[in-house]
N, C-alpha and C positions, 0 to 999 in steps of 0.2 A: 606094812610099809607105808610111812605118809612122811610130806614134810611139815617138819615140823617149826620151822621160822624162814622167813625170809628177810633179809636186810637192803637196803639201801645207801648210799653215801655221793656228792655231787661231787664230782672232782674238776680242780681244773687243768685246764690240758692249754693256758693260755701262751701267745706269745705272739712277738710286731709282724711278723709274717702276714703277709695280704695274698689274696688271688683277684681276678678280675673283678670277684662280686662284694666279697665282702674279707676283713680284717679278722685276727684270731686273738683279737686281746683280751676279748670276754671269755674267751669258748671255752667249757665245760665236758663232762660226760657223768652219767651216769652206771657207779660199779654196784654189782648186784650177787649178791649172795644166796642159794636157796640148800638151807641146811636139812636134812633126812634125818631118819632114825637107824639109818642100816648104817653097821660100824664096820671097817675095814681097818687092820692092822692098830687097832685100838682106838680111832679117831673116827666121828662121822662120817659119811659121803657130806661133802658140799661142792654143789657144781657153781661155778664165778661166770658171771660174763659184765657185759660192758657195751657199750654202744660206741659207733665209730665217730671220728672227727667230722663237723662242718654241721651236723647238727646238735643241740645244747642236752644235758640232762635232763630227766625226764621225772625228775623222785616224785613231784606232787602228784603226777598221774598214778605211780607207782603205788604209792602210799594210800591214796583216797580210792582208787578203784580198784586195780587188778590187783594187789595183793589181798583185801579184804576177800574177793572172789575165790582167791583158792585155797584162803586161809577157811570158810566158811562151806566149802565143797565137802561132801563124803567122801573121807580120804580113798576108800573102795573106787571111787568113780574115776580116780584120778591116777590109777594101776594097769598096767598090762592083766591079759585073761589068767594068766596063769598066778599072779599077784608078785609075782618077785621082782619087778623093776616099773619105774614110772609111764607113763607111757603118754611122750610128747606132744600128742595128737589129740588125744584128751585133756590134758594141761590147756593147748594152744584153745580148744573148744570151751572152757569152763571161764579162759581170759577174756574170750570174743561175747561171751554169753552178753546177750541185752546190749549188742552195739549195732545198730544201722550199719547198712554198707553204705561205700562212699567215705570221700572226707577221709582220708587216708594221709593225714599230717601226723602230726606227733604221736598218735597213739600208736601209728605204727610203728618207732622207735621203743617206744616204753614195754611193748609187747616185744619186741626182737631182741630185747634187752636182756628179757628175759627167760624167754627161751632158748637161748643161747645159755644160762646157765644150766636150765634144763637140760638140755642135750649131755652139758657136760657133768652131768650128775649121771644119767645114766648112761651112758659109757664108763664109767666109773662104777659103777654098780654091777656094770656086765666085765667090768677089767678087763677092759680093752681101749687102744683108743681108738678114738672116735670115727677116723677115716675109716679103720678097719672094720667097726659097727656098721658106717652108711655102706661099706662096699660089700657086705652080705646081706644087708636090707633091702638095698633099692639100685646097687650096680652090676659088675658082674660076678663080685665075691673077693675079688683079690685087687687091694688099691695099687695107686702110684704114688709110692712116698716119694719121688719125683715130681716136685715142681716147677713150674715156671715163675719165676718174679721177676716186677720190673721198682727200679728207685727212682719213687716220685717227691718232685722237688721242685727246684727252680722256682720259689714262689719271690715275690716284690719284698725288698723290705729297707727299711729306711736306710738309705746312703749307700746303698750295692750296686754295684757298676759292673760291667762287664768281665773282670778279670777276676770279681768277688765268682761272679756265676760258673766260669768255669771252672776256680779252684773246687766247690761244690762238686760239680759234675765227676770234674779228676777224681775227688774223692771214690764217689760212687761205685766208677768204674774200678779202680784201684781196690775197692773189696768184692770184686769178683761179676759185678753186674754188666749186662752187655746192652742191656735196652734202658736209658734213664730218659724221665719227665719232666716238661717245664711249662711256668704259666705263661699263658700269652692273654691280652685284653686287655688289660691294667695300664698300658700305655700305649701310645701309636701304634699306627701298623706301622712306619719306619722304624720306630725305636723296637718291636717286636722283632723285626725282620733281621735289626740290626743283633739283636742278641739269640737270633737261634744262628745267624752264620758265626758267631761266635763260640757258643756249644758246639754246632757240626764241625768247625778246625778244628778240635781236640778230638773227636771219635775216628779211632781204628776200624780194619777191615772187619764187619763182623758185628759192629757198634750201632745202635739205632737212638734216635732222639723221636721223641711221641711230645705232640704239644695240645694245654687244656685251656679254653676258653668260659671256662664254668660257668654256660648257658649266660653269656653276658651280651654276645651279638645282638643286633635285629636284623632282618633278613639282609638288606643291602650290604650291611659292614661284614656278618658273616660271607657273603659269597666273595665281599673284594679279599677279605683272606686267604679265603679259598682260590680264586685264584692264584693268589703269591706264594700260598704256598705248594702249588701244585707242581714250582720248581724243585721242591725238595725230594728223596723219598723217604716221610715221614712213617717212622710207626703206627702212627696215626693221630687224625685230628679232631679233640674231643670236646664235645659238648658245646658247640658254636653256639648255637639258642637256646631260651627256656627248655624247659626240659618235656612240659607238656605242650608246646608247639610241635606236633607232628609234622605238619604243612613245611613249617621252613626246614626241618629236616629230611622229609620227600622231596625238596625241590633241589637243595645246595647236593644232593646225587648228581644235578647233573651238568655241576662245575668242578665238583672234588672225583677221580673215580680212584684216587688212593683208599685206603682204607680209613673210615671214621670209627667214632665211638661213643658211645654214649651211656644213660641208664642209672646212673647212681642215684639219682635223686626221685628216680622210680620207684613207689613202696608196696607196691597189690601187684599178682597174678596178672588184674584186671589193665591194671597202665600197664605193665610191660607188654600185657595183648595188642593194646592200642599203638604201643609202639611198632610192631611187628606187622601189626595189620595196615598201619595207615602211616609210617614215619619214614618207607622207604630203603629201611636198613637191608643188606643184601648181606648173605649169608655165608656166600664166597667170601669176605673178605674184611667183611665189619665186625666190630665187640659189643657185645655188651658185658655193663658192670653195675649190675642190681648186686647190691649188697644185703645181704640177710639180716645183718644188726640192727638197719635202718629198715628194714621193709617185712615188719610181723615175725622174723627168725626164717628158721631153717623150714618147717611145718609148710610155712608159704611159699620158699623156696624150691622146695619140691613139687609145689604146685605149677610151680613157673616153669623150670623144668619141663615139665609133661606138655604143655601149653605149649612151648618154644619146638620142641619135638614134631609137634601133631602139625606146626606151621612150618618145617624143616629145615630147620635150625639145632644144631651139633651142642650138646653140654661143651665141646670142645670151643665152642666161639666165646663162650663167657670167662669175664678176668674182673671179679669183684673188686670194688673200690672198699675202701677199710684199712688197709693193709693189717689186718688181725689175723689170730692163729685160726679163727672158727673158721674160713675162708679158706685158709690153707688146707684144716681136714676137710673138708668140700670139696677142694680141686681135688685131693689125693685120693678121697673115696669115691665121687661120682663122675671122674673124668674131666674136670673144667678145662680150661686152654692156663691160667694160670692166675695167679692173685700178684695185688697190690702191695707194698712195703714202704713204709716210709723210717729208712735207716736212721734220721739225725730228728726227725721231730716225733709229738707228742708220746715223749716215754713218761713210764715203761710201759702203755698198754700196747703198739705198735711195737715191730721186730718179730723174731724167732726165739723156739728157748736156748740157750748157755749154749756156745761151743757149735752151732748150726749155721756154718760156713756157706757163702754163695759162691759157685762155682759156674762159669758161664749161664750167670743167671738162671741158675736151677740149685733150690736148697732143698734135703732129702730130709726128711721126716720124722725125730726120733719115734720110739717106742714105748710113748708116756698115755699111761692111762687117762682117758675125757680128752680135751682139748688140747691138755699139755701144756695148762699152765706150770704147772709144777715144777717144769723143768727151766723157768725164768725167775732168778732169784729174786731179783727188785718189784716183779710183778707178783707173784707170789705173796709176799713179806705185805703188802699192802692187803691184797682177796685176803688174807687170813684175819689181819687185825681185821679186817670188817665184817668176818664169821664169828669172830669171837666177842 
């Protein structure tokens, strides 16, 4: 058993859409293909993955470093004991080989890029999917193809006014979701204020609005928000400051005591410790949203995991940012609190597969072998022409 090629392709995922930090006109991702020699129903395994929005593709890391790596490894080394399936752990080790710790930018995208299609090759391999894999590995054996999702949205974008934002939202809610997102930072704190009382007149009983500052604050403007918006009760309020300012995260606890959130742009074990240890997040009532696509894969994730545990903090408190399917088998396999979805933008790698209905913000999980691409036809239709 080896693979036997891996591919590459930059895609772009662009559009006028803004958040507080920056604009999505350029943005990109990287799709990844890692083709095997074991053949099922006449066709290769190939496991797909993809990296999420907000950070760019990643090919020339891809190409110049980590794929030489594992193209160049003893396919032996890069096998479970028994040799019948890959075995992730060693893959993630053979990627890492000859890299300094630290400095956890971009390679940890190009690396989570690609373990993620790992993953989904072997689950594929073992014919199953993948929730069900992690929930006999490392949960309690039986998933929740029950999840939680929220539609994130609400971003700035040219000539949108308040009645544009809540058509939006209407929408949202109208396909079955109960918790939806909006950006805030991108303009005043009046003009902010002015457009979440706007979303809140349209939410029913039962309805929550959550709002994101995409680490754009500095301490003072984050906490006058915080304030303002301690009138509301928000789903919660995400990502006021940088992301590695701890300090202003351990202090604005103790003007917000609604629930925050944060973490996406957190890539190592190592930061989300740091967060945990010294950011203030409380456990009772706070998220996080370490995303595995962005942060080394799922190998590291699991790392984290363990780490969040040992500091007493519930797999149940994490709601991955991505809104992708790898996320989804995650929550369903190891118990997360719930993932991310972003219904109307960057398709088709975002959404669920074909016919996967949201229902009080809970979509239930087909029974598609790996990750389940297979079951989204437009996403699909792309991962293949790039395997072939």
């Amino acid at each position: 058993m080896k693979i036997v090629a891996l591919h590459e392709s930059t895609r772009p995922i662009a559009s006028p859409i803004r958040n507080a930090y920056i604009d999505f006109s350029k943005m990109t991702l990287s799709l990844v293909a890692v083709v095997t020699d074991v053949v099922r129903d006449g066709r290769p395994v190939v496991g797909y993955g993809f990296n999420s929005n907000g950070r760019y593709g990643q090919g020339a890391l891809m190409r110049e470093r980590f794929f030489p790596r594992l193209l160049e490894a003893d396919p032996a080394s890069l096998v479970d004991d028994a040799g019948t399936n890959l075995d992730p752990h060693r893959i993630w080790a053979t990627l890492f080989r000859n890299e300094k710790p630290g400095g956890h930018g971009e390679r940890s995208v190009a690396i989570g890029t690609i373990d993620m299609a790992v993953w989904d090759a072997v689950a594929k391999i073992a014919g199953v999917p993948l929730y069900q894999l992690l929930a006999q590995r490392y949960g309690t054996g039986t998933p929740d193809r029950k999840v939680f999702v929220y539609a994130a949205g609400g971003y700035y974008y040219p000539g949108k006014d308040d009645t544009q934002l809540k058509d939006e939202m209407r929408r949202y809610l109208d396909r079955g979701y109960s918790v939806v997102k909006m950006k805030i930072g991108g303009a005043s704190l009046d003009e902010d204020l002015r457009r979440i009382d706007s979303v809140l007149s349209i939410l029913q009983d039962g309805q929550r609005l959550a709002v994101d500052a995409n680490g754009r604050f500095d301490l003072d403007t984050a906490i006058a928000y915080a304030k303002a918006l301690s009138r509301y009760d928000l789903f919660w309020y995400e990502e006021a400051g940088d992301p590695l300012d701890y300090e202003l995260q351990a202090t604005l606890r103790n003007y917000y005591k609604n629930p925050m959130a944060t973490g996406e742009n957190l890539f190592s074990m190592q930061d989300a410790r740091n967060l945990v240890r010294h950011g203030g997040m409380r456990p009772d009532r706070d998220w996080l949203q370490f995303d595995c696509a962005l942060s080394y894969g799922l190998v590291e994730y699991l790392r984290t995991l363990d780490m969040l545990r040992q500091h007493g903090w519930s797999p149940s408190r994490c709601i991955p940012h991505g809104g992708h399917q790898m996320s989804l088998a995650i929550a369903a396999g190891l118990g997360l609190g719930g993932n991310e979805s972003y219904p109307d933008l960057f398709q088709p790698y975002g959404g669920f597969p074909d016919g996967v209905k949201v229902e009080n913000s809970y979509v239930t999980l087909p029974e598609l072998p790996g990750i389940g691409f297979e079951g989204k036809a437009d996403l699909i239709r792309e991962m293949r022409a790039l395997a072939s």
